[in-house]
C-alpha positions in Angstrom: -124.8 -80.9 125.5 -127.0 -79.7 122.7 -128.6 -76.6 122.1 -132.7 -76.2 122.4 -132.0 -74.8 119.1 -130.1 -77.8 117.3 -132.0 -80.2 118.8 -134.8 -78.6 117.1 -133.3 -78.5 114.3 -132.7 -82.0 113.6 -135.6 -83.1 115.0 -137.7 -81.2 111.9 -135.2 -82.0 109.3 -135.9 -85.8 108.2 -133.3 -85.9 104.8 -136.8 -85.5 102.6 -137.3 -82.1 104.1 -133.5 -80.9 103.6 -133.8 -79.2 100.7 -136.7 -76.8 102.2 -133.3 -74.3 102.8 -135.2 -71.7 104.5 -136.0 -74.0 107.2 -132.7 -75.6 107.4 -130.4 -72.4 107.4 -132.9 -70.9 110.1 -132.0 -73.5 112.7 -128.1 -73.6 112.5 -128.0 -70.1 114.2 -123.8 -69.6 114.9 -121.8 -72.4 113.9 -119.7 -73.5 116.5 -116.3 -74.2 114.6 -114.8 -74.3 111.0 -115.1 -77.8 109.7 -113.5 -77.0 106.5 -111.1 -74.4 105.4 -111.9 -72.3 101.8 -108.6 -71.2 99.6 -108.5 -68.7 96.9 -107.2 -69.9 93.5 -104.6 -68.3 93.0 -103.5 -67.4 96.3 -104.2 -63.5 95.9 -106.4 -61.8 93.6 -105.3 -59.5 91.6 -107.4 -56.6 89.8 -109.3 -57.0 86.8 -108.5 -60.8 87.2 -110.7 -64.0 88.2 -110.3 -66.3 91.5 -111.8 -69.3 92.7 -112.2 -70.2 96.8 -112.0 -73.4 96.7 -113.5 -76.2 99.5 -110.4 -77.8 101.0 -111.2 -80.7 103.7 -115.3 -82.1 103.2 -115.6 -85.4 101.8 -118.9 -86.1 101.9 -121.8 -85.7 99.7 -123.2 -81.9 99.6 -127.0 -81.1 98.4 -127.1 -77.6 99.2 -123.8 -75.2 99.3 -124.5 -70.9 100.5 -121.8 -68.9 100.2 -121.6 -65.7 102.5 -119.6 -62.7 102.9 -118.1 -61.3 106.0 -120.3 -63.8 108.2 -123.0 -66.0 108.2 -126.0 -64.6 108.3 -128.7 -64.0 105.8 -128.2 -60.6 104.8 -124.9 -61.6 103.9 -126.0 -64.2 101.3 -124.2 -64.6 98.2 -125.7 -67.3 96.3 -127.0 -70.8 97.4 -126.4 -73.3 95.2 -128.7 -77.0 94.8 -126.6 -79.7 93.0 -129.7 -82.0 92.4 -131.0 -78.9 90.3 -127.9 -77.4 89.8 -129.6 -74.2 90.2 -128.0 -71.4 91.9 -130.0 -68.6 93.6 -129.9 -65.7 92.5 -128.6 -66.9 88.9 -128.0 -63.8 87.2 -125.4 -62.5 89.4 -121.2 -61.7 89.1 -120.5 -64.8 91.5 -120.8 -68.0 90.0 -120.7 -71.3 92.1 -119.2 -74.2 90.6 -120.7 -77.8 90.6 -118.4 -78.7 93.3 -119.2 -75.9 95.6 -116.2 -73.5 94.6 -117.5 -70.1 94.5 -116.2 -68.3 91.0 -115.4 -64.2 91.3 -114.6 -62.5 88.1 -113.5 -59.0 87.2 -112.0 -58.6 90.8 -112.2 -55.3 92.5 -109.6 -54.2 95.7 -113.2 -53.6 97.2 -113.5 -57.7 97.1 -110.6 -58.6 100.0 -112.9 -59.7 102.9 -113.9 -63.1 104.6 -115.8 -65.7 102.6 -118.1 -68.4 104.4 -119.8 -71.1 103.1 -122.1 -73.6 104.5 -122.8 -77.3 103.7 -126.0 -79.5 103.7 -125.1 -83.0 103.4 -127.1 -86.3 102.6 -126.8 -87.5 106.3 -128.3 -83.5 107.1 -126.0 -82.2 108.9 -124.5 -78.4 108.3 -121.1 -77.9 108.4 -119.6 -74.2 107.8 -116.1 -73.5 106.5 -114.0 -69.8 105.7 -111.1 -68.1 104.9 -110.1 -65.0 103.4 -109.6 -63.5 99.9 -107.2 -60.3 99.7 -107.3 -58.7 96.0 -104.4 -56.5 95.0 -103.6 -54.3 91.8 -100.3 -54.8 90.0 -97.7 -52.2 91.1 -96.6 -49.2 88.8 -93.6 -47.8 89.3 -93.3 -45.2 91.8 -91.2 -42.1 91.9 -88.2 -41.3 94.1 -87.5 -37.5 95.0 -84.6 -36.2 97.2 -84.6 -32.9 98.8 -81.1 -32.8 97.0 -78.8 -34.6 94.8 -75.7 -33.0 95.6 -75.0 -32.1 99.5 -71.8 -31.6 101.3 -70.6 -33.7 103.9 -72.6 -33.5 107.6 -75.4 -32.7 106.3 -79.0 -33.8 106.6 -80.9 -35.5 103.5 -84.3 -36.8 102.9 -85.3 -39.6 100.3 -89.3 -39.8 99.2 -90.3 -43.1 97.7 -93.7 -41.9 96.1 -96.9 -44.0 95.6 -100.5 -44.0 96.0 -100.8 -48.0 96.0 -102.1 -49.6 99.2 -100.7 -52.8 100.7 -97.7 -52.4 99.4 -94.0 -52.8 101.4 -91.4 -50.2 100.1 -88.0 -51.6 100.0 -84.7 -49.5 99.4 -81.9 -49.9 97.6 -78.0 -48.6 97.6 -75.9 -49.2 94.4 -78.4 -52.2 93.0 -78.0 -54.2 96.2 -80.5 -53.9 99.5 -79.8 -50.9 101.7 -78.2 -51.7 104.9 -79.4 -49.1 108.0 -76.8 -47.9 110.0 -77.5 -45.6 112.9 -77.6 -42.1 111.0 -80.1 -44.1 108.6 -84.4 -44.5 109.7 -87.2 -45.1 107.5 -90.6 -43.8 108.1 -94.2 -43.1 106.8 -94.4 -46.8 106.5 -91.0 -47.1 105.0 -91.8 -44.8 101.9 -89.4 -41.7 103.6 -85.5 -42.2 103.8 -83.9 -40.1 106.2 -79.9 -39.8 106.2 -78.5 -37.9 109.4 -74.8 -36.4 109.0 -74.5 -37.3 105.4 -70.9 -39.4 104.9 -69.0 -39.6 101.6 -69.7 -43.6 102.1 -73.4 -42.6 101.4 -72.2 -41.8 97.6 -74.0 -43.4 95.5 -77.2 -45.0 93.8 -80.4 -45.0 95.7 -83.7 -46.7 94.5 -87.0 -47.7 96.0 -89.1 -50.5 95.1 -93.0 -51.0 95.6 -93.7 -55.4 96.1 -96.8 -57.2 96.7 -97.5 -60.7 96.1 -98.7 -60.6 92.8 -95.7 -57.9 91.6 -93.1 -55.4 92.1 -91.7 -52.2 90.6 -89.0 -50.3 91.2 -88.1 -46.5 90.6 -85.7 -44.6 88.3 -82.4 -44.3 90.1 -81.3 -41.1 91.9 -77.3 -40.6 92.3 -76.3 -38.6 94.9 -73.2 -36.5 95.4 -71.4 -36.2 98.5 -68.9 -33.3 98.3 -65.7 -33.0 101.2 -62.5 -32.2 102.0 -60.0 -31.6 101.7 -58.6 -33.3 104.7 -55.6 -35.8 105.4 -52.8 -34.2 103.5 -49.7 -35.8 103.0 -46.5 -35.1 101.5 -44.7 -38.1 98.9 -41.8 -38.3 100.2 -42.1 -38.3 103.4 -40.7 -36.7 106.4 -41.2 -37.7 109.8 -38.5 -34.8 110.4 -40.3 -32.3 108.1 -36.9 -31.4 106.7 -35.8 -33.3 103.0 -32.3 -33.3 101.4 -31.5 -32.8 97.6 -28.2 -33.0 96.1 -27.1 -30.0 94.7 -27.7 -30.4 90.9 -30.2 -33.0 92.1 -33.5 -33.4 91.5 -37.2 -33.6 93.1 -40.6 -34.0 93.1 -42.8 -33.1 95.7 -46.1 -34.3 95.8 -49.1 -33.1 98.0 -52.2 -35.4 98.4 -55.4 -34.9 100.4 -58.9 -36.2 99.9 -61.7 -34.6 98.5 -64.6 -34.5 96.4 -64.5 -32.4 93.8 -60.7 -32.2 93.2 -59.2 -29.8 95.2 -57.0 -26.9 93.9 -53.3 -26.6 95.0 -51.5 -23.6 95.4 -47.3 -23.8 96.3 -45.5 -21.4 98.6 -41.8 -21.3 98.7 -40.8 -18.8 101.7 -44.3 -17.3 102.0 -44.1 -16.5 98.3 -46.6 -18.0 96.0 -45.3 -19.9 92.7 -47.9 -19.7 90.4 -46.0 -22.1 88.3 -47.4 -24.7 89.8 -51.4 -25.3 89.9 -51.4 -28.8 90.7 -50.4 -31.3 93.0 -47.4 -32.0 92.3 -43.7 -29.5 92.5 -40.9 -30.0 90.8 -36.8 -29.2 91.5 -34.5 -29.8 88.9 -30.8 -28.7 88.6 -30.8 -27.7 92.5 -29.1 -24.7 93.7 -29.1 -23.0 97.2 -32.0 -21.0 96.1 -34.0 -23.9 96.2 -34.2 -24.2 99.6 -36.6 -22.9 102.2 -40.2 -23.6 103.3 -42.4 -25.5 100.7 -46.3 -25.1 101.7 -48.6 -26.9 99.4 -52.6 -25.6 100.1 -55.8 -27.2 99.4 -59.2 -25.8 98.6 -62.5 -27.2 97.6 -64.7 -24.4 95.9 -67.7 -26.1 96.4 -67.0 -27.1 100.2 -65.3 -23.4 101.0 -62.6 -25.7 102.9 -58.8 -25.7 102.7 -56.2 -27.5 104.0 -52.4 -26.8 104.0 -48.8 -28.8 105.1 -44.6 -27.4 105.3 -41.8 -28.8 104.1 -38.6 -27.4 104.6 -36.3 -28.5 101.4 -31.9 -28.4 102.5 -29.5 -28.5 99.1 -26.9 -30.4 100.2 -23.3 -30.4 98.4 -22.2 -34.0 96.8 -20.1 -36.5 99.3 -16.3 -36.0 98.0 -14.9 -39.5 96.5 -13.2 -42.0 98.6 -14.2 -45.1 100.9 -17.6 -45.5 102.0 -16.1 -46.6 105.2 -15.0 -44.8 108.2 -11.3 -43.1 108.3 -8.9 -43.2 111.1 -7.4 -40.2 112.4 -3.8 -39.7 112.9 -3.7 -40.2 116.6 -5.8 -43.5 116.1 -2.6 -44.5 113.8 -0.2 -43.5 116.3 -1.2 -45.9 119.0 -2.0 -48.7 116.4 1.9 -48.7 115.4 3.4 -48.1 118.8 0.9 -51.2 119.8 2.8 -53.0 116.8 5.9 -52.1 117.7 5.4 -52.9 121.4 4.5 -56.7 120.8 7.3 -57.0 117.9 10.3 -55.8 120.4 8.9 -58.5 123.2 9.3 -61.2 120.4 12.8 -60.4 119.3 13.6 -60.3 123.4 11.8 -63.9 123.8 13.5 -65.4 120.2 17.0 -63.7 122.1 16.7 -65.8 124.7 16.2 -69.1 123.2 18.3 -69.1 120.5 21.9 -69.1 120.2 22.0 -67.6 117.1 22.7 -64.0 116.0 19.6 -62.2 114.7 19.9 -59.2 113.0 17.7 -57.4 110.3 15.4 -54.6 110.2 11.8 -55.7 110.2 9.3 -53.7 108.0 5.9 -53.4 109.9 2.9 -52.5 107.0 -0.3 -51.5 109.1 -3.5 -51.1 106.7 -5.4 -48.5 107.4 -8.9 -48.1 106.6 -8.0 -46.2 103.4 -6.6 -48.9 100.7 -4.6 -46.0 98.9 -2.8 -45.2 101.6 -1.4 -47.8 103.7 0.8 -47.0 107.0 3.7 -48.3 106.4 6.2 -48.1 109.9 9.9 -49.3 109.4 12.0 -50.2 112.8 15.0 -51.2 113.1 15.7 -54.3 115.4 19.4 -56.0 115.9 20.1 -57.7 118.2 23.8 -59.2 118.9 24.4 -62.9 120.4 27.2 -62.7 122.7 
């Protein structure tokens, strides 16, 4: 059902009378819906630049287009524009609008994002009202990361300031040139423009950057390296002992090797028996030519000056005399000989008893028994003596 007030409306506008505008725009009081749809050319403004808001959606043919800001209402005019005339009221303003209703802003300003209305006479007299919305931005500079430090030691707390006064902008964050990935000791806040890394890890190592975007651009900061200093921890001896105890020949050689992990490199100091051996200074200690006197207690210690920690691991080091030559095997012992031969001599005396029996010939002979022991250079050799007389 109509309005009193439309139905006044059209009743007083016969399409002679439309372009009185006064009249026209004083009866359409609040437009009921959009009809149309207005879209800014390019999609954003940007500073300093031009846009146009273009009518998307009306077909028909206008006589009168007013352009409004915020709402429709007449102190929110802009300009009205008559294409019979093609006059546009008032003429000598920033906003221009175009022949076919688009409304022209030059020399945008940020104070120019707001909603745009504009209204429609057509040739049949009817009003229709379309909007939409213009946001203007300024081209991003690049802003300027600060760290409460650079160089912090493992556990503890640090703080990352991506620094801008730009509006509407998101603040991105970056870890060795690819996009920072939040863990749980990581949160952002201050609308993303402060980093915040709890119980600093030596993972965290590395280059950080933040970057400024909004439609129209993006810029991103100098990078800041940080240094994560720990250790030393997990120290490890090459070789290996699950024992703790390593053999070297005497007149051998061997190379010790202690390893840990830490950042900066960690100074080494060797103990043999409690005594420091100020020969060595680095990781690594060296036997050569073995004696007795080489062994005892080897203790290689760790220490990070800039961490204050240290780290220490024994190895107890046994010179061992050489093998004496012979068979890599195992050797009998003489008792293990003994039963071999009497085994041997055993089974030899039942087959001369059994041969005996069954023959009626005279055997007679010693019969030499050669048992090989587990030593090739000296075989066991056993010699009894077996006759036996055929009667």
């Amino acid at each position: 059902m109509e309005s009193p007030s439309e139905h006044q409306c059209r009743a007083v506008s016969p399409w002679r009378g439309i372009l009185i505008t006064a009249s026209i725009l004083s009866c359409w009081i609040q437009p009921t819906s959009t009809q149309f749809s207005l879209l800014p050319n390019p999609l954003y403004g940007e500073v300093n630049r031009s846009i146009t808001l273009d009518i998307q959606g009306f077909s028909g043919q206008a006589l009168i287009y007013t352009w409004y800001r915020k709402a429709v209402a007449e102190p929110n005019k802009i300009a009205l524009y008559r294409v019979e005339t093609e006059a546009q009221e008032p003429a000598g303003i920033r906003e221009k609008v175009l022949p076919n209703g688009s409304l022209l802003i030059p020399d945008l300003t940020l104070s120019d994002t707001d909603d745009y209305h504009v209204t429609i006479v057509n040739s049949q007299g009817s009003i229709m009202v379309g909007q939409g919305h213009l946001t203007v931005y300024e081209r991003t500079t690049k802003p300027n990361l600060t760290a409460n430090r650079t160089s912090v030691i493992e556990n503890d707390t640090l703080v990352f300031t991506c620094g801008t006064e730009q509006a509407e902008v998101d603040i991105l964050w970056f870890f060795n040139k690819k996009s920072l990935i939040l863990n749980e000791r990581m949160k952002l806040s201050m609308k993303n423009q402060t980093l915040i890394i709890q119980v600093v890890k030596r993972v965290d190592a590395g280059s950080y950057e933040c970057e400024i975007r909004n439609p129209i651009s993006s810029n991103r900061s100098d990078p800041i390296s940080l240094t994560v200093n720990y250790g030393p921890d997990y120290i490890t001896f090459v070789p290996n002992s699950e024992k703790g105890e390593i053999d070297v020949k005497l007149k051998g050689s061997l190379t010790l090797e202690c390893h840990v992990e830490s950042y900066p490199p960690a100074q080494y100091i060797w103990q043999v028996n409690g005594t420091v051996n100020s020969a060595f200074s680095n990781n690594t200690y060296v036997i050569k030519n073995a004696t007795q006197e080489d062994s005892g207690e080897y203790t290689c210690e760790a220490k990070n000056n800039v961490t204050n920690l240290s780290v220490s691991k024994s190895i107890t080091v046994k010179v061992v005399e050489n093998p004496s030559g012979g068979s890599n095997g195992s050797t009998l012992s003489g008792g293990a000989i003994a039963g071999i031969v009497i085994g041997v001599l055993a089974g030899v005396a039942l087959i001369g008893a059994s041969s005996i029996s069954s023959s009626s010939e005279r055997l007679e002979g010693p019969a030499n028994i050669i048992l090989q022991s587990t030593n090739p250079q000296h075989p066991t050799t056993v010699r009894p003596s077996l006759t036996a007389h055929l009667k």
